[in-house]
C-alpha positions as CSV (number, residue, x, y, z in Angstrom):
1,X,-17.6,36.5,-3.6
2,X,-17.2,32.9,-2.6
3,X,-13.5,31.8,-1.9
4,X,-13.4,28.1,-2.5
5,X,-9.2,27.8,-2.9
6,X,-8.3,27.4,0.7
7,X,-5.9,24.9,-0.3
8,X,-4.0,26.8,-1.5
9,X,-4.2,29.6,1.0
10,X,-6.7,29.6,3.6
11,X,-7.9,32.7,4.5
12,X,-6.3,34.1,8.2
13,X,-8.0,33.3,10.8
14,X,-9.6,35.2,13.4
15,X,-7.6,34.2,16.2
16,X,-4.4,34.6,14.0
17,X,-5.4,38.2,13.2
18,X,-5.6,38.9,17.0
19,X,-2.3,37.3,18.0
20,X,-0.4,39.0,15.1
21,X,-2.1,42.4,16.5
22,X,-1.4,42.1,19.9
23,X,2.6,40.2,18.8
24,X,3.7,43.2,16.6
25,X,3.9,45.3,20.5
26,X,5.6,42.2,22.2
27,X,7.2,40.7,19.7
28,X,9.3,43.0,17.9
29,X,12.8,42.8,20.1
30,X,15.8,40.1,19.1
31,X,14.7,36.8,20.9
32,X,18.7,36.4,21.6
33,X,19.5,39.2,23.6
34,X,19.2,39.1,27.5
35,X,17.6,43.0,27.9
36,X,14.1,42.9,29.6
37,X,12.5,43.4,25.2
38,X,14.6,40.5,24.0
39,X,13.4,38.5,27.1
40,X,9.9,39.1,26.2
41,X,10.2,38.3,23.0
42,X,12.4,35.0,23.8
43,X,8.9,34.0,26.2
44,X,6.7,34.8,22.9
45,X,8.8,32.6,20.9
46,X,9.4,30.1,23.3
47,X,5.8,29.7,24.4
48,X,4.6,29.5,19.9
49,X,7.1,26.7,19.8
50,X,5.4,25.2,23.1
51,X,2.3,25.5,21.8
52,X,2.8,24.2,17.9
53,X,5.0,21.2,19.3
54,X,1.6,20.3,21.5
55,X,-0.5,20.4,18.4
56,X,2.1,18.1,16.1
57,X,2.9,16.0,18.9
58,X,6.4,16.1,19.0
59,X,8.6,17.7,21.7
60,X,9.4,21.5,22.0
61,X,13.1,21.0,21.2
62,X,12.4,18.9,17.7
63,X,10.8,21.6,16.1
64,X,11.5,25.1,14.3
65,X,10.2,28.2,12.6
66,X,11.3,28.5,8.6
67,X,10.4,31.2,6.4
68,X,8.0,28.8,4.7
69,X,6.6,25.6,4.0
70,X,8.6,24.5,1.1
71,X,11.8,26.2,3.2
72,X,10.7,23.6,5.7
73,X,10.6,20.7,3.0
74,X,13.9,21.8,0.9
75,X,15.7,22.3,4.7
76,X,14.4,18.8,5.9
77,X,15.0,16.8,2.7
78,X,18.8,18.6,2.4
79,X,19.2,17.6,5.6
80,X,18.2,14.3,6.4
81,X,20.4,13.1,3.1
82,X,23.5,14.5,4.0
83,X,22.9,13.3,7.7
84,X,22.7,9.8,6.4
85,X,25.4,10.2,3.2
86,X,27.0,7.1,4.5
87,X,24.2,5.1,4.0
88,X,24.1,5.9,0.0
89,X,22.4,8.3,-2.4
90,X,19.2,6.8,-2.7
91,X,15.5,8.9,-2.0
92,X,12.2,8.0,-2.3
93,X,9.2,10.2,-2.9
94,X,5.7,8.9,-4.5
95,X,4.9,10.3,-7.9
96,X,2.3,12.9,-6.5
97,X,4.0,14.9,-4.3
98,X,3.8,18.9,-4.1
99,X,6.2,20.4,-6.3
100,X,8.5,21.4,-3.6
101,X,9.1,18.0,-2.9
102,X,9.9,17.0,-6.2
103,X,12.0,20.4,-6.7
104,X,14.3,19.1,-4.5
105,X,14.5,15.3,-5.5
106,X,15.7,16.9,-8.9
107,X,18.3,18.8,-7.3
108,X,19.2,15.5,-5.3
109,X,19.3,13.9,-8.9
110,X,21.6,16.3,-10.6
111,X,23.8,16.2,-7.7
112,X,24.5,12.9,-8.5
113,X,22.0,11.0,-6.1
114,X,19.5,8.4,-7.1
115,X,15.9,9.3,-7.2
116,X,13.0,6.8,-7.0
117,X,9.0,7.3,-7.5
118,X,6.5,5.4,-6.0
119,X,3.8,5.0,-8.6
120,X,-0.4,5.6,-7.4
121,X,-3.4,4.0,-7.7
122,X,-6.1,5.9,-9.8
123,X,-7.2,7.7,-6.5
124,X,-3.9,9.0,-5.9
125,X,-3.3,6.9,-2.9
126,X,0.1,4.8,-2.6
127,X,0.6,1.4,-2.0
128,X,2.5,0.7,1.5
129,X,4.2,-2.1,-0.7
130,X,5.5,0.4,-3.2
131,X,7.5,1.5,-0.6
132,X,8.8,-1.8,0.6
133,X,9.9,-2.2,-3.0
134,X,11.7,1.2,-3.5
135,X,13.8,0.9,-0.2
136,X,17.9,-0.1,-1.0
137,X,20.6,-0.6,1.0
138,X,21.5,2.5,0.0
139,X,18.4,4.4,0.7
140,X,19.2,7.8,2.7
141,X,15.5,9.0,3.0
142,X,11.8,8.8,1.8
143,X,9.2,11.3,1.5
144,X,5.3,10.7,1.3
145,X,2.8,14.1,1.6
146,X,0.4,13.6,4.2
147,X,-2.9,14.3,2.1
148,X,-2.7,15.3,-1.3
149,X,-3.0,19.0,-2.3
150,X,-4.9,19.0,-5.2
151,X,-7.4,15.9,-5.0
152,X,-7.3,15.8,-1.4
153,X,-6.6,11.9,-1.0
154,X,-5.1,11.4,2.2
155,X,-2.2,8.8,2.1
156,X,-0.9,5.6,4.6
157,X,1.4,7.8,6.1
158,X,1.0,5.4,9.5
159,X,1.6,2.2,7.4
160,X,4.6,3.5,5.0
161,X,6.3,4.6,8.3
162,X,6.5,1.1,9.5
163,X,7.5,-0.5,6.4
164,X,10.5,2.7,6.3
165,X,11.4,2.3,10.3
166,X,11.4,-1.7,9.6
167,X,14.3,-1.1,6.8
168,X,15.7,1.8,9.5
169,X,15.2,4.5,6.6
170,X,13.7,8.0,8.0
171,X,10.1,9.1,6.8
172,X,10.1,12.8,5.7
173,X,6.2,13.9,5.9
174,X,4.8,16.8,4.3
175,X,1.8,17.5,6.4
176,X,0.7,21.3,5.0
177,X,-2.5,20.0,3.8
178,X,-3.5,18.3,6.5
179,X,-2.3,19.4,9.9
180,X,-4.9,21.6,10.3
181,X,-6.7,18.9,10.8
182,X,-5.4,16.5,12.7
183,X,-2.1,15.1,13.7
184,X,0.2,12.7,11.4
185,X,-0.2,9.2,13.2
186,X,2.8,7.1,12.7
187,X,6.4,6.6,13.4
188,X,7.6,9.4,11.0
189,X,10.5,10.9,11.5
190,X,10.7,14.4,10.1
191,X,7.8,16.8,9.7
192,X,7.2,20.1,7.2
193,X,4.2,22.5,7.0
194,X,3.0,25.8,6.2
195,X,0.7,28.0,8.5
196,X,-0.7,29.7,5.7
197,X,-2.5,26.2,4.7
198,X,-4.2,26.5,7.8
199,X,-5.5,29.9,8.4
200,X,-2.0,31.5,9.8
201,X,-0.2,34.2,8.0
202,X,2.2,33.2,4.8
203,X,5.9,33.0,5.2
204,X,5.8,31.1,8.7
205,X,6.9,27.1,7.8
206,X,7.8,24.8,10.6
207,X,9.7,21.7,9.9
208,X,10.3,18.6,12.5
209,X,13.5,16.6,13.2
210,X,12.5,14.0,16.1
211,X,15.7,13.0,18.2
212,X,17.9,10.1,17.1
213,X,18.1,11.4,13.2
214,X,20.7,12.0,11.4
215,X,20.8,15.5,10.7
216,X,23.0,17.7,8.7
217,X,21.9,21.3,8.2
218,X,23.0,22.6,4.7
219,X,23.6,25.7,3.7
220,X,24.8,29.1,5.7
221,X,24.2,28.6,9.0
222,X,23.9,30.5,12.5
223,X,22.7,30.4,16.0
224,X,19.1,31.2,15.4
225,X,16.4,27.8,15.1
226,X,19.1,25.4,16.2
227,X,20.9,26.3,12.9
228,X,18.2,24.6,11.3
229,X,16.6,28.0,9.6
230,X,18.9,31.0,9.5
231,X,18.0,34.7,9.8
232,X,16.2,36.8,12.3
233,X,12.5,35.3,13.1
234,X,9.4,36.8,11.9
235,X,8.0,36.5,16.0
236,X,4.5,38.1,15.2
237,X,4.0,36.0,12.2
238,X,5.2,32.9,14.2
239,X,3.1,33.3,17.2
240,X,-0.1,34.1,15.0
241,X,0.6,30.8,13.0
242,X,1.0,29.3,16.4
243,X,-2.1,30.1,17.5
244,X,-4.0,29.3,15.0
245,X,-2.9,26.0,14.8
246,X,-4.2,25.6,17.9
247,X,-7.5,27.2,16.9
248,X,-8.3,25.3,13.9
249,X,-7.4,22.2,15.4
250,X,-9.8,22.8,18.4
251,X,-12.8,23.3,15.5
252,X,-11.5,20.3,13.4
253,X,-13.6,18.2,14.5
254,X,-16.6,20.0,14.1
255,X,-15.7,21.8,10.6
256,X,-14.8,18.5,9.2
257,X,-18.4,16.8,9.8
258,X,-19.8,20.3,7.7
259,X,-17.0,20.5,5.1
260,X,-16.9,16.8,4.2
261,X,-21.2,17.3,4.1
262,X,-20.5,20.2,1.4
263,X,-18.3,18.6,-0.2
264,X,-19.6,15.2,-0.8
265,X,-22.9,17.0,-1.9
266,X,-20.8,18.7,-5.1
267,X,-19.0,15.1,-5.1
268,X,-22.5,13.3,-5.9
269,X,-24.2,16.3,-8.0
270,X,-21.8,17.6,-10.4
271,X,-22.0,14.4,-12.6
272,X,-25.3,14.7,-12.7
273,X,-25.3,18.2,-13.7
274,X,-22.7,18.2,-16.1
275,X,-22.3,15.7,-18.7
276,X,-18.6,13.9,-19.3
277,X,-17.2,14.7,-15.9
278,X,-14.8,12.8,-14.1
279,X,-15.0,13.3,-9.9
280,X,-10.9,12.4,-8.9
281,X,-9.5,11.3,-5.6
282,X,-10.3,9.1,-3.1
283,X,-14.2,9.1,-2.3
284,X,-13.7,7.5,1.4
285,X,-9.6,8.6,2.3
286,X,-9.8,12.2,1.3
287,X,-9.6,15.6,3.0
288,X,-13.1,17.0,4.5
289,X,-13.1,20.1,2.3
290,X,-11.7,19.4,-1.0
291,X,-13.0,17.7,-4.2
292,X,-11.9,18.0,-7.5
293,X,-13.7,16.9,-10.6
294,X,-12.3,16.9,-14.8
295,X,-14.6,18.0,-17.3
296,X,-14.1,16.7,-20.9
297,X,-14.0,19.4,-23.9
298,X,-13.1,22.2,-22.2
299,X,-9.7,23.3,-20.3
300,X,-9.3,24.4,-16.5
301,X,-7.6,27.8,-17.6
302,X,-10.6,29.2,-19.5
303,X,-13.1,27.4,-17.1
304,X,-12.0,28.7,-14.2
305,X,-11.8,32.5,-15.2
306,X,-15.6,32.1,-16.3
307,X,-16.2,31.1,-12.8
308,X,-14.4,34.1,-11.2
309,X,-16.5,35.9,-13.8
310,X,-19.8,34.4,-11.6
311,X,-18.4,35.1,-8.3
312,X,-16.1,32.0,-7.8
313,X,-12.3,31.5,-6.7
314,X,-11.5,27.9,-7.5
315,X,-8.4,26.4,-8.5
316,X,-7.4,23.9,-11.1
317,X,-5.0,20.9,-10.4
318,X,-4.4,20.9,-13.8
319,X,-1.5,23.1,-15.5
320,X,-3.2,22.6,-19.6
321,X,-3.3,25.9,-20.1
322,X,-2.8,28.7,-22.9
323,X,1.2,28.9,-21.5
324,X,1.7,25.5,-20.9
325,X,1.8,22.1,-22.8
326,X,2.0,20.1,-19.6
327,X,-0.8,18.7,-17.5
328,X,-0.7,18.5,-13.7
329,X,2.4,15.6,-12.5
330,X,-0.3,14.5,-9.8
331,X,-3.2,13.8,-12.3
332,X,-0.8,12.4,-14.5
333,X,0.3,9.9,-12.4
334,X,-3.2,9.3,-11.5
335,X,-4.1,8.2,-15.1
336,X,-7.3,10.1,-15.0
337,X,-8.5,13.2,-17.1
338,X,-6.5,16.4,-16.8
339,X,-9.0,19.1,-19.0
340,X,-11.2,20.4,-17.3
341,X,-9.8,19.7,-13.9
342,X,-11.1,22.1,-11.3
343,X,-10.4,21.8,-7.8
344,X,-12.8,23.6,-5.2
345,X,-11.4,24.0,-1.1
346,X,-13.5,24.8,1.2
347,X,-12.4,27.5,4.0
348,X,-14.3,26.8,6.8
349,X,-16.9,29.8,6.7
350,X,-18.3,28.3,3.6
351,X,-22.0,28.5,3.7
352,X,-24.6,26.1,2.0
353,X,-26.2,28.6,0.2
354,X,-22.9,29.6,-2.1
355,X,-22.4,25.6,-2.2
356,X,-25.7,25.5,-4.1
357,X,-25.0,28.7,-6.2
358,X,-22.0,26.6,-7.3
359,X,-23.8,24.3,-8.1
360,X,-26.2,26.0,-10.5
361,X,-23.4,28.1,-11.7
362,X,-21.2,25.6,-12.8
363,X,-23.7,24.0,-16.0
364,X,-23.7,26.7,-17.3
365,X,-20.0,27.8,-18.0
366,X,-19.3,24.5,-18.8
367,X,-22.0,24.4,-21.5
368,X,-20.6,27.9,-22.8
369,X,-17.0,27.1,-22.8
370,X,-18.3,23.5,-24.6
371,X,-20.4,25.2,-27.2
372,X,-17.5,28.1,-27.8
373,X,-14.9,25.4,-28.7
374,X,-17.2,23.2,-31.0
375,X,-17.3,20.0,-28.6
376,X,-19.6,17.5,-29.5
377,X,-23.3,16.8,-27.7
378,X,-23.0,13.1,-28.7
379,X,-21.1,10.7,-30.7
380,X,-23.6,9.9,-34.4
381,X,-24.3,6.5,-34.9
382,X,-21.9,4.5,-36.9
383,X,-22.4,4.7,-40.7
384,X,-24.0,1.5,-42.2
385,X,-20.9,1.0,-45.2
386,X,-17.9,-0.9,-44.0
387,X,-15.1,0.9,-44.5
388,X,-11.9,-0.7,-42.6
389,X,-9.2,2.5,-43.5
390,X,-8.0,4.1,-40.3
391,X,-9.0,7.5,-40.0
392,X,-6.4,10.4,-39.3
393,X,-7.0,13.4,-37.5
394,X,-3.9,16.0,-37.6
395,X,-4.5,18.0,-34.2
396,X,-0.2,18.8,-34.4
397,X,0.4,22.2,-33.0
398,X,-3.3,22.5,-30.9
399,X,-3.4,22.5,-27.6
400,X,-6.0,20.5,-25.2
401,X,-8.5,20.0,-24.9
402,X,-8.9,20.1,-28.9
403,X,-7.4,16.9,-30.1
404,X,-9.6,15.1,-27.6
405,X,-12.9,17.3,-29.2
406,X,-11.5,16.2,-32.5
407,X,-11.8,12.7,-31.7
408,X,-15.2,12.5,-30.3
409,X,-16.3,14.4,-33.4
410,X,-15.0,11.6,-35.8
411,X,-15.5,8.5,-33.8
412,X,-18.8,8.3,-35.1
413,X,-18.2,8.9,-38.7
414,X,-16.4,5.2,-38.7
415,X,-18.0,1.6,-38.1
416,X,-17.2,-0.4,-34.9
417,X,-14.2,-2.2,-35.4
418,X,-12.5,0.8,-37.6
419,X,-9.4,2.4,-36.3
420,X,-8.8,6.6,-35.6
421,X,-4.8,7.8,-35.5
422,X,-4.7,11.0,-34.1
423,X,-1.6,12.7,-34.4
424,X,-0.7,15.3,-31.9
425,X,1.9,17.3,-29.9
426,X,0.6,18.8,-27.3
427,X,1.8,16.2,-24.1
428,X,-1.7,16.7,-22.3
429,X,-3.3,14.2,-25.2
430,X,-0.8,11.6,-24.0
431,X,-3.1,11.1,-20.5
432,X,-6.3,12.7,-21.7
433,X,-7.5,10.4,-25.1
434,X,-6.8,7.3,-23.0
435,X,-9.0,8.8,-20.5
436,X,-11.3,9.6,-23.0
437,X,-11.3,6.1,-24.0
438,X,-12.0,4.7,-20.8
439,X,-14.9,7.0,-20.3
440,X,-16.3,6.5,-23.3
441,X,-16.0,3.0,-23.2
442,X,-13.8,2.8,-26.6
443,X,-10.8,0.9,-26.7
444,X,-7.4,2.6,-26.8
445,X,-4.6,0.7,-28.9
446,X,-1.5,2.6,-27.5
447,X,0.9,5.5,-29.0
448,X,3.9,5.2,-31.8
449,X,6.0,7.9,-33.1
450,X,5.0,10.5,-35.5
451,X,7.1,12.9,-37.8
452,X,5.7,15.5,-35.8
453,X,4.3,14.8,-32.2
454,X,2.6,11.3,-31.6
455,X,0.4,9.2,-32.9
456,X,-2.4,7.9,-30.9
457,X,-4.6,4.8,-32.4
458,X,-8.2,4.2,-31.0
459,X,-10.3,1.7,-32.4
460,X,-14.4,1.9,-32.4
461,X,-16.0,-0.6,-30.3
462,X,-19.6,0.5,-29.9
C-alpha cells in the first residue's frame, strides 16, 4: 500500500532503525552520572549532538534534544520573548505557519503581548518586505517556517533574516519540513525541528539558540539540555534521529532530483485528468516531494478515505470536513480553493510505478465522490429571457463543498449580467465561492450579512 504522507511522518529510516537497535544496549544509563554506564551514555549523547550540530551548521553547544518538534518551537518562541521582554511585547509570524507556531503566538496574545501576521502571496510564499513592515521598536521576535508543510513552498528564510538582523530582532526558524534536505541558509537566529519529519523516530525535537541571544528558559527547569528541555533524555531515540539526519542529508541530493521528477509529473497531469482542479504552492520554490492540488465539488475528508480504500495514504491540507466548519489557516491565507485539497508526500522509496497508479486512481474517486453529491458536469447556457432579479440559494446549515455545487448548478439558469446571493454558514464558503469565481471566470461582488450566516453575491459574466 503506497504511503504518500511523509510530511507528516516519514517513515524510519533504515539507518535510524539500526542506531536505535544497537543505542537501546549503550544508551540506556543516566548521561549525568560519572560510573563507566553513565560515561558511555554521556559519549552517545555527546557524539548525536556532535553529529546533528554538523548537519544544521551550528556549533555543538547551541543546540539541544526536546521531546518534540513543537516542544522545540513552544521552548524557543517562550524563550526568546522573555529573553528580550525589555525590548516590548511585539511577535511576528507569517499567516501560514504550522499550528504549533501559531499555538503559541495565541498564548503570547492572551498573555497580553502583541501578535502580528505577515500576509502571503497566492503561492504561500512571504514577501521579505512584509517583514520590514511588521518589525516595531518593540518587536521581541519573529518567526518564518522554513518550507511550508502542507503545499510545500519553501520561504526567503535567507532574505527575511537580513531584513530581522538589520532591525537587530532574532529570527526564530521552523525548519521540520525541510532539514532533511538541506541546511537553513541565513543569519537566523534560533532553529526548531522534528526527527520524525525526516525519517528518525517521533518524540525526538531539537531546537537551536546561536550565542549572543537573549534567552530565557520558561518553565520548570533543571540541569539536563542546558535547562533548555527538562527531563531525562530519550538517548536511543536521540542518537537514531541523529543519525538519520546525517543519512538523509547524504541522499538529499540525489532523492530530491527523483522526488521533485515524481512530483512535478502529478503536478502537470492531474489537471489534465481531472476536471476543476486547482494545483497550490509554489511551482519553482517548493519542496522536492510534495504537491498538493484542490478539487472543486467534492471535500478532502471523503476524498481521501476513498483513496485509502484504493491503496493510498495521502493527506489533506484542508480541515472542511464532516467535524469541522473551518478550512485549513494556510490555504486560507493563500486565497485559493480549500475542497478538495489533497496533499501527496513522497517518502523517498516511492516508486514510479505507484506514482502512475495514482494517477489512474485518482479520476475515478473524484468522479464517484462528484457524481454521489450531485455536482454539476457543466454550467447550461444562459436562458434567452432577460430576467434581472437576483437569484437566492439558501445553503444555511450545509457544509462544503455543497453551497459551492449549489452555485454552479444555478449560474446557468440566469442571463449574464444577472446576480446569485447565496446565503450560507458554513466559514469554508467564505474562501471557496471566491475561488470558484476566479476559476470559473465569474465575477464575485463581495459578502454582507445575513440573518443567518452570510450572504455571498456573484454576478454572471459569461
Amino acid at each position: 500500500m503506497p504511503y504518500f504522507d511523509a510530511a507528516s511522518a516519514a517513515p524510519l529510516h533504515p539507518v535510524a532503525r539500526q542506531a536505535l537497535m544497537a543505542s537501546l544496549d549503550e544508551g540506556w544509563a543516566d548521561p549525568g552520572r560519572l560510573y563507566r554506564e553513565g560515561r558511555r551514555a554521556r559519549l552517545l549523547l555527546d557524539a548525536a549532538r556532535e553529529a546533528a550540530a554538523e548537519v544544521v551548521g551550528c556549533r555543538a553547544d547551541e543546540l539541544v534534544f526536546t521531546g518534540s518538534g513543537t516542544g522545540a518551537v513552544h521552548s524557543g518562541i517562550a524563550g526568546a520573548l522573555a529573553g528580550r521582554r525589555r525590548t516590548g511585547p511585539h511577535l511576528i509570524v507569517s499567516a501560514v505557519e504550522h499550528s504549533s507556531v501559531l499555538h503559541a503566538a495565541e498564548v503570547h496574545r492572551d498573555g497580553g503581548g502583541s501578535v502580528t501576521e505577515v500576509a502571503v502571496e497566492r503561492t504561500g510564499a512571504v514577501r521579505p518586505s512584509g517583514y520590514a513592515e511588521a518589525l516595531r521598536p518593540d518587536t521581541a521576535l519573529a518567526c518564518l517556517q522554513s518550507a511550508n508543510h502542507e503545499v510545500g513552498t519553501v520561504q526567503p528564510v535567507a532574505e527575511v533574516a537580513e531584513v530581522c538582523r538589520a532591525a537587530g530582532v532574532p529570527l526564530l526558524v521552523d525548519a521540520a519540513q525541510s532539514l532533511g534536505w538541506g541546511p537553513v541558509e541565513g543569519g537566523w537566529s534560533l532553529l526548531a525541528a522534528s526527527a520524525h519529519k525526516w525519517g528518525g523516530p517521533s518524540g525526538v525535537g531539537l531546537l537551536v539558540v546561536r550565542k549572543g541571544v537573549r534567552f530565557a528558559p520558561q518553565g520548570p527547569r533543571d540541569e539536563r539540555e542546558s535547562g533548555r528541555a527538562a527531563g531525562f533524555e530519550n538517548l536511543p531515540a536521540i542518537v537514531a534521529a541523529a543519525a538519520s539526519l546525517r543519512a538523509v542529508r547524504a541522499e538529499a541530493a540525489e532523492q530530491a532530483v527523483r522526488l521533485r521528477e515524481l512530483t512535478e509529473r502529478i503536478r502537470a497531469r492531474v489537471p489534465g485528468l481531472v476536471p476543476d482542479v486547482e494545483v497550490v504552492g509554489d511551482p519553482e520554490r517548493r519542496l522536492p516531494g510534495i504537491v498538493t492540488f484542490s478539487c472543486l465539488y467534492v471535500d478532502g475528508e471523503t476524498v481521501l478515505h476513498e483513496l485509502d480504500r484504493a491503496g493510498f495514504s495521502v493527506s489533506s491540507g484542508s480541515s472542511c470536513t464532516s467535524s469541522t466548519l473551518t478550512p485549513s489557516h494556510v490555504l486560507r491565507a493563500m486565497g485559493v480553493l480549500s475542497e478538495g485539497n489533497v496533499r501527496v508526500s513522497l517518502p523517498s522509496d516511492t516508486r514510479e510505478e505507484d506514482v502512475e497508479r495514482f494517477l489512474t486512481v485518482l479520476p475515478e474517486v473524484v468522479a464517484g465522490v462528484r457524481e454521489k453529491l450531485g455536482a454539476p458536469a457543466s454550467p447550461p447556457p444562459a436562458p434567452a429571457e432577460d430576467r434581472t432579479e437576483t437569484l437566492v440559494i439558501d445553503a444555511v446549515g450545509r457544509r462544503c463543498p455543497i453551497p459551492v455545487i449549489e452555485l454552479a448548478k444555478a449560474i446557468g439558469t440566469v442571463p449574464v449580467g444577472a446576480t446569485i446571493r447565496v446565503l450560507a454558514d458554513d466559514e469554508a464558503a467564505r474562501l471557496d465561492i471566491p475561488a470558484w469565481c476566479e476559476m470559473r471566470n465569474q465575477e464575485y461582488s463581495g459578502e454582507e450579512p445575513a440573518p443567518q450566516g452570510t450572504a455571498y453575491l456573484i454576478r454572471r459574466t459569461h
